[in-house]
C-alpha positions as CSV (number, residue, x, y, z in Angstrom):
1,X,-1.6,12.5,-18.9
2,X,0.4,12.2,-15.7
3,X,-2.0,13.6,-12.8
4,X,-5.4,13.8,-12.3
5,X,-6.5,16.0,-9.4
6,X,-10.0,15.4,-8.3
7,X,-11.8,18.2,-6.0
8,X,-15.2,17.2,-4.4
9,X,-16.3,21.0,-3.9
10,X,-19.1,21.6,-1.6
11,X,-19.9,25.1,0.0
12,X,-16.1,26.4,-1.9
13,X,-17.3,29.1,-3.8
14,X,-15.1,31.4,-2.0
15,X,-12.0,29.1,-1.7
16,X,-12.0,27.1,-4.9
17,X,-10.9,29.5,-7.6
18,X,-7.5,30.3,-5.3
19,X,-6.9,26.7,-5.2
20,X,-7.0,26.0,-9.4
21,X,-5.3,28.9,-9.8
22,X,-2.1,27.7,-7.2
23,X,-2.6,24.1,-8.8
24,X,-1.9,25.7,-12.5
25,X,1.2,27.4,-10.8
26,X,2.3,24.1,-8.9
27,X,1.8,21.6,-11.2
28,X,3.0,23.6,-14.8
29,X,5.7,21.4,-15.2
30,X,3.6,18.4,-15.4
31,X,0.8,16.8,-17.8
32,X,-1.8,17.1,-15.5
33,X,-6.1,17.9,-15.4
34,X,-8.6,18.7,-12.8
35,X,-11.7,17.1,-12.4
36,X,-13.9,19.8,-10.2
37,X,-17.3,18.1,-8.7
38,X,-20.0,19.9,-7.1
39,X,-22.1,18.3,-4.7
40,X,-24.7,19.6,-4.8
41,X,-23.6,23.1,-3.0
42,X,-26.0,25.8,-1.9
43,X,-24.0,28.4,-2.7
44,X,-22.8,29.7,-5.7
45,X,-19.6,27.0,-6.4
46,X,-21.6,26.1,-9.6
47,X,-21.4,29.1,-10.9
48,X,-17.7,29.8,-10.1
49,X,-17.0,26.4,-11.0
50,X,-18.6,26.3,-14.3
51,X,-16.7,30.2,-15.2
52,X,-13.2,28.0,-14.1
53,X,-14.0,25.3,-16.5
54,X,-14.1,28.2,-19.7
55,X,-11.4,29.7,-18.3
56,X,-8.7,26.2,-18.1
57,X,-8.6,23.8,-20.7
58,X,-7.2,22.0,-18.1
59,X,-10.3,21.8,-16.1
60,X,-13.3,19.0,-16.4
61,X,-16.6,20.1,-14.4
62,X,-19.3,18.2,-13.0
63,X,-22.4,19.8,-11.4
64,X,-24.4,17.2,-9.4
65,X,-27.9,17.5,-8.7
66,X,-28.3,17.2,-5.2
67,X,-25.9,16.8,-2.5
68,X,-25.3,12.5,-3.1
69,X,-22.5,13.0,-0.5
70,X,-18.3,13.0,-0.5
71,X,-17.5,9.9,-1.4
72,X,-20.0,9.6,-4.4
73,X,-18.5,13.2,-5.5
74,X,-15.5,11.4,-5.7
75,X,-16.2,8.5,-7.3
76,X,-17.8,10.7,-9.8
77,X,-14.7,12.7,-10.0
78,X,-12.6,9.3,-10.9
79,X,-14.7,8.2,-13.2
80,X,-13.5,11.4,-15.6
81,X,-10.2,11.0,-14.9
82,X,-7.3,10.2,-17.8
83,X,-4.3,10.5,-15.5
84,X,-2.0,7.9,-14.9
85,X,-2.6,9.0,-11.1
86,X,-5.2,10.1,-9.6
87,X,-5.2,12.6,-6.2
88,X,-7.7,13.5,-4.1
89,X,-7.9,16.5,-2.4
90,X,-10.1,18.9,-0.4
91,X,-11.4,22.2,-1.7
92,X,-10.7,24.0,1.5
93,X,-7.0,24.6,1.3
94,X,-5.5,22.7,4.1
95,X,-4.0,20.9,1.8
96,X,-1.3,22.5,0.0
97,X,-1.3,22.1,-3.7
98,X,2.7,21.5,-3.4
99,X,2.5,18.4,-1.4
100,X,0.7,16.6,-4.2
101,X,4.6,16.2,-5.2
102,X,5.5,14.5,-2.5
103,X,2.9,11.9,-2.8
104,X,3.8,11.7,-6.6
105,X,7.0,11.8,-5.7
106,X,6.5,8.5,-3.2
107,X,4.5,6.7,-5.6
108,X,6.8,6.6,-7.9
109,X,9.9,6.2,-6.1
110,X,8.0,3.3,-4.4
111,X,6.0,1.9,-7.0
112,X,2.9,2.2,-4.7
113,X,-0.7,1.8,-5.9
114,X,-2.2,4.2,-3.0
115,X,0.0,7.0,-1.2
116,X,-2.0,8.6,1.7
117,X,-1.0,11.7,3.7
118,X,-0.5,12.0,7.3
119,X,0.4,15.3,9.2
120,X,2.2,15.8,12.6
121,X,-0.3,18.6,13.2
122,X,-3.7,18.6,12.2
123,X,-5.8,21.6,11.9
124,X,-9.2,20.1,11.5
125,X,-11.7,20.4,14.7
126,X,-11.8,17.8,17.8
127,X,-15.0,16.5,17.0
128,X,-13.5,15.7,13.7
129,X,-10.4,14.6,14.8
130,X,-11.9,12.2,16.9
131,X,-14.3,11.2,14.2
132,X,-10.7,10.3,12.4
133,X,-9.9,8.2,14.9
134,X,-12.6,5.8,15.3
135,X,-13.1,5.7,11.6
136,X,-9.1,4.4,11.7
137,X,-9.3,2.1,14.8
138,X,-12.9,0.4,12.3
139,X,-11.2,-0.1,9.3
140,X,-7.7,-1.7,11.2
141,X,-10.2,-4.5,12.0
142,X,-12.5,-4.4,9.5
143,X,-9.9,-4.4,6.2
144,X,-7.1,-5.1,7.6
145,X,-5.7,-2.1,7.0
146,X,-1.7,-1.4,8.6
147,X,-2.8,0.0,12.1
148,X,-0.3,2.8,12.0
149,X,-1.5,4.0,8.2
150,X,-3.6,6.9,8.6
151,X,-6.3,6.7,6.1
152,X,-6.3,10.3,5.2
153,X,-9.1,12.0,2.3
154,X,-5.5,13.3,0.8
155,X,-4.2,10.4,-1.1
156,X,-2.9,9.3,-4.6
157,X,-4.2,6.6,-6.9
158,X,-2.9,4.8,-9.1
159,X,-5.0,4.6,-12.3
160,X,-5.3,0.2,-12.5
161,X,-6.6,0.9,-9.1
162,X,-8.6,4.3,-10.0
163,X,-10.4,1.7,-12.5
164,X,-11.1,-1.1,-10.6
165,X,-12.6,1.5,-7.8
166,X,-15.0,2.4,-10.5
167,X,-16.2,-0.6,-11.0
168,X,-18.5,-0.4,-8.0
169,X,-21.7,1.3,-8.7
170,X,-23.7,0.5,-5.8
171,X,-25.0,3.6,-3.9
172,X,-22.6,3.5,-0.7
173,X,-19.0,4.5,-2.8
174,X,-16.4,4.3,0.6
175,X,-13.8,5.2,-0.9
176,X,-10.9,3.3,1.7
177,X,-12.7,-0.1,1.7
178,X,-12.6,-0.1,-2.3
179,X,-8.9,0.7,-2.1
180,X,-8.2,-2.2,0.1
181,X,-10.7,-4.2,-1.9
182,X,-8.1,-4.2,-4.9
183,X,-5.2,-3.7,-3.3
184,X,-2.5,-4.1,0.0
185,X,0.7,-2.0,-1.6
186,X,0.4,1.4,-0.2
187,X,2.1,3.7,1.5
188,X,2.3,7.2,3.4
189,X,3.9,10.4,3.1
190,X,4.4,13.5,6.0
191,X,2.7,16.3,4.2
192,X,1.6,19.8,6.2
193,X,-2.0,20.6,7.1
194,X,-3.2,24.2,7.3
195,X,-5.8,25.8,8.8
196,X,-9.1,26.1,6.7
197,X,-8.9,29.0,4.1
198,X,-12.7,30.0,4.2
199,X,-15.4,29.2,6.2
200,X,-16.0,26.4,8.4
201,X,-16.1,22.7,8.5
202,X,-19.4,20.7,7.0
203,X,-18.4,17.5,9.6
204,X,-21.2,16.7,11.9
205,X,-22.6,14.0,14.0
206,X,-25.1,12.9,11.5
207,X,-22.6,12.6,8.6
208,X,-20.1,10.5,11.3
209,X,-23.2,8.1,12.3
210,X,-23.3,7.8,8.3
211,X,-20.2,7.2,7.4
212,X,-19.9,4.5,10.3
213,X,-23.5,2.8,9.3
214,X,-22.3,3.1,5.6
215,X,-18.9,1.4,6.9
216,X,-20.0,-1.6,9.1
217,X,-23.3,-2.8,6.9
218,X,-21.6,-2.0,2.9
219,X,-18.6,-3.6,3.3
220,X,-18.4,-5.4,7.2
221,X,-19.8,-9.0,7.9
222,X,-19.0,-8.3,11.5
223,X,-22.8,-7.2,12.9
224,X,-24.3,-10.6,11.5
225,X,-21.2,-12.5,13.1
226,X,-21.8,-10.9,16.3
227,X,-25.6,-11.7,16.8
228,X,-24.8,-15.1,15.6
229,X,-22.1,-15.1,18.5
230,X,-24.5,-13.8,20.6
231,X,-27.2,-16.3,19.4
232,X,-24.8,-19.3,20.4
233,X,-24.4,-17.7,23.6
234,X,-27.7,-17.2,24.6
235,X,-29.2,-20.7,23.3
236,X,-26.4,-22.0,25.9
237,X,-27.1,-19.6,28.7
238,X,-31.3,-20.9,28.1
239,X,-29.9,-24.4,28.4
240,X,-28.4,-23.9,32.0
241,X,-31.1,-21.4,33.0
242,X,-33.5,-24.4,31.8
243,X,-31.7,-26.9,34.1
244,X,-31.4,-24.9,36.8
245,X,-35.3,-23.8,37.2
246,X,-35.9,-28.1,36.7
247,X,-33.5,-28.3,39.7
248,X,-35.1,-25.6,41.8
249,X,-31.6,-23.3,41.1
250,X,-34.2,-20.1,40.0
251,X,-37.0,-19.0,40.3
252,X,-40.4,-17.9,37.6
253,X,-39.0,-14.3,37.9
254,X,-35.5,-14.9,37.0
255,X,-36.6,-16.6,33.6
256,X,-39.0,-13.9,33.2
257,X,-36.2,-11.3,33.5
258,X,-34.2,-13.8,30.6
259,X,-36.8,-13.7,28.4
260,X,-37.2,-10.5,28.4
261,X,-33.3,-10.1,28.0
262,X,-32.8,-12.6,25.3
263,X,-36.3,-10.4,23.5
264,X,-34.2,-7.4,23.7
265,X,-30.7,-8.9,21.7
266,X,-33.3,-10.7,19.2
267,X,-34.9,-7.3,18.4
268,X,-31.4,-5.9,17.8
269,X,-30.7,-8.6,15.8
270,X,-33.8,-7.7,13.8
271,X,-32.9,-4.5,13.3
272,X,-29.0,-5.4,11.9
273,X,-30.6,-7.8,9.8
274,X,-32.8,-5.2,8.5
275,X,-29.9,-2.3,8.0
276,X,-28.7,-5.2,5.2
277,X,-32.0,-5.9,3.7
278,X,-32.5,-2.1,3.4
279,X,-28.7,-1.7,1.6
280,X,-29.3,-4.4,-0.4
281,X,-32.6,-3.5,-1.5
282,X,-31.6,0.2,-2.4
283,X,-28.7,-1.1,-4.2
284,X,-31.0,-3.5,-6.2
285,X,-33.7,-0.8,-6.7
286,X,-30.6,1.2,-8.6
287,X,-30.4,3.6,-6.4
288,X,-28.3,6.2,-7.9
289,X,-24.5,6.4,-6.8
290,X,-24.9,10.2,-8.4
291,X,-26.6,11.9,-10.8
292,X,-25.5,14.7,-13.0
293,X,-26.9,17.7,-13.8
294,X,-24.3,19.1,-15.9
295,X,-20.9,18.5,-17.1
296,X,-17.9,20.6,-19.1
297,X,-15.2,17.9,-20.1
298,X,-12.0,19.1,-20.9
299,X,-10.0,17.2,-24.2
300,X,-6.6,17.4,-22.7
301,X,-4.2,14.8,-23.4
């Protein structure tokens, strides 16, 4: 097996037969599967998803039982797949099934473990756009990631990678931070970006504060190195603020004011502390990456 195309399907009911179909005519020349998983959708992808899988020996399907998320869809996803690589790729078209060539193509010519995608014009919404960005401008810091690799959800895997990526099974799968976990060589291809096929994006505010909370306390020290920054700081600032009311420099209401100040940055530290202890505890507590609810595994070789 050459290719394993993974699709984290979530509201694609009307989109998601099109796309296997245009895969299967793409990718005929190759030994190649797809792993469909359904997070948990509201509408009828399980259905549709589960009539694909009797229709294409080519075709695995997973059914989750409640929406666990995108990230733990595709972890799931991996964790089915045979293919020597592994590609990742949305359900709602704007990728174009033919560009998974290209990154194939890179890998290979390359010898890269991860190829991401990168498009001169993308087609997504602002708000999401922007949510790209800052997510990007994190992980440069946090990872070390190259600052001009875009760190697309189109990408290809290589499967020694693929399998060390499954080796996590806490419940916070980000995808990008396990990549750069295991490995530095990767690369990016141009590919095009369409407009959405169906319907309309499932990217909100909520699911961008997630993603950033997920980011900074699963697999960032940084928080806990800034209040103890911050800590240092302040027990120095105290020290001069001590000496200067013993010298007649201040005054009762200026410490006042730095107690109060100092309260403040200790009861944020509280709470950063606390996002850890709650992360850690869930992950000791075996809180489920994912859970299935049903699964049709194709035998393809």
């Amino acid at each position: 097996m050459l290719l394993s195309v993974v699709i984290p399907v979530y509201k694609g009911a009307k989109s998601i037969g099109a796309l296997v179909a245009k895969l299967h005519e793409t990718l005929q020349g190759l030994a190649f599967e797809i792993v469909l998983v359904n997070d948990g959708s509201p509408d009828n992808s399980e259905e549709i998803c589960n009539d694909l899988a009797l229709k294409y020996p080519r075709l695995s399907f997973i059914s989750l039982r409640r929406n666990f998320g995108e990230f733990n869809a595709v972890i799931c996803g991996l964790n089915y797949t045979k293919g020597q690589y592994a590609v990742i790729i949305d359900d709602d078209f704007q990728n174009p099934p033919s560009e998974i060539i290209k990154l194939l193509n890179k890998a290979q010519s390359a010898d890269l473990d991860v190829v991401y995608s990168y498009y001169e014009n993308k087609k997504h919404h602002f708000f999401r756009n922007f949510g790209s960005w800052l997510v990007n401008q994190m992980t440069t810091y946090l990872f070390g990631k190259p600052k001009e690799l875009y760190l697309s959800s189109f990408k290809l895997i290589k499967k020694e990678v693929v399998q060390e990526i499954c080796q996590y099974k806490g419940p916070y799968p980000y995808i990008d931070a396990l990549i750069f976990r295991v490995t530095k060589n990767v690369g990016s291809i141009l590919v095009e970006h369409h407009s959405r096929a169906e319907g309309g994006s499932s990217y909100t505010v909520q699911k961008l504060v997630a993603l950033f909370l997920s980011i900074i306390f699963g697999y960032s020290l940084l928080p806990v190195r800034m209040i103890l920054s911050t800590g240092i700081f302040a027990l120095g600032f105290s020290f001069i603020l001590l000496i200067s009311q013993l010298i007649g420099l201040v005054s009762l209401d200026a410490t006042f004011l730095a107690i109060c100040f100092f309260g403040s940055i200790q009861t944020i530290g509280l709470g950063i502390i606390g996002e850890y202890v709650a992360k850690g505890f869930l992950t000791q507590n075996n809180h489920p990456q994912y859970i299935i609810k049903t699964k049709h595994i194709n035998h393809a070789e």
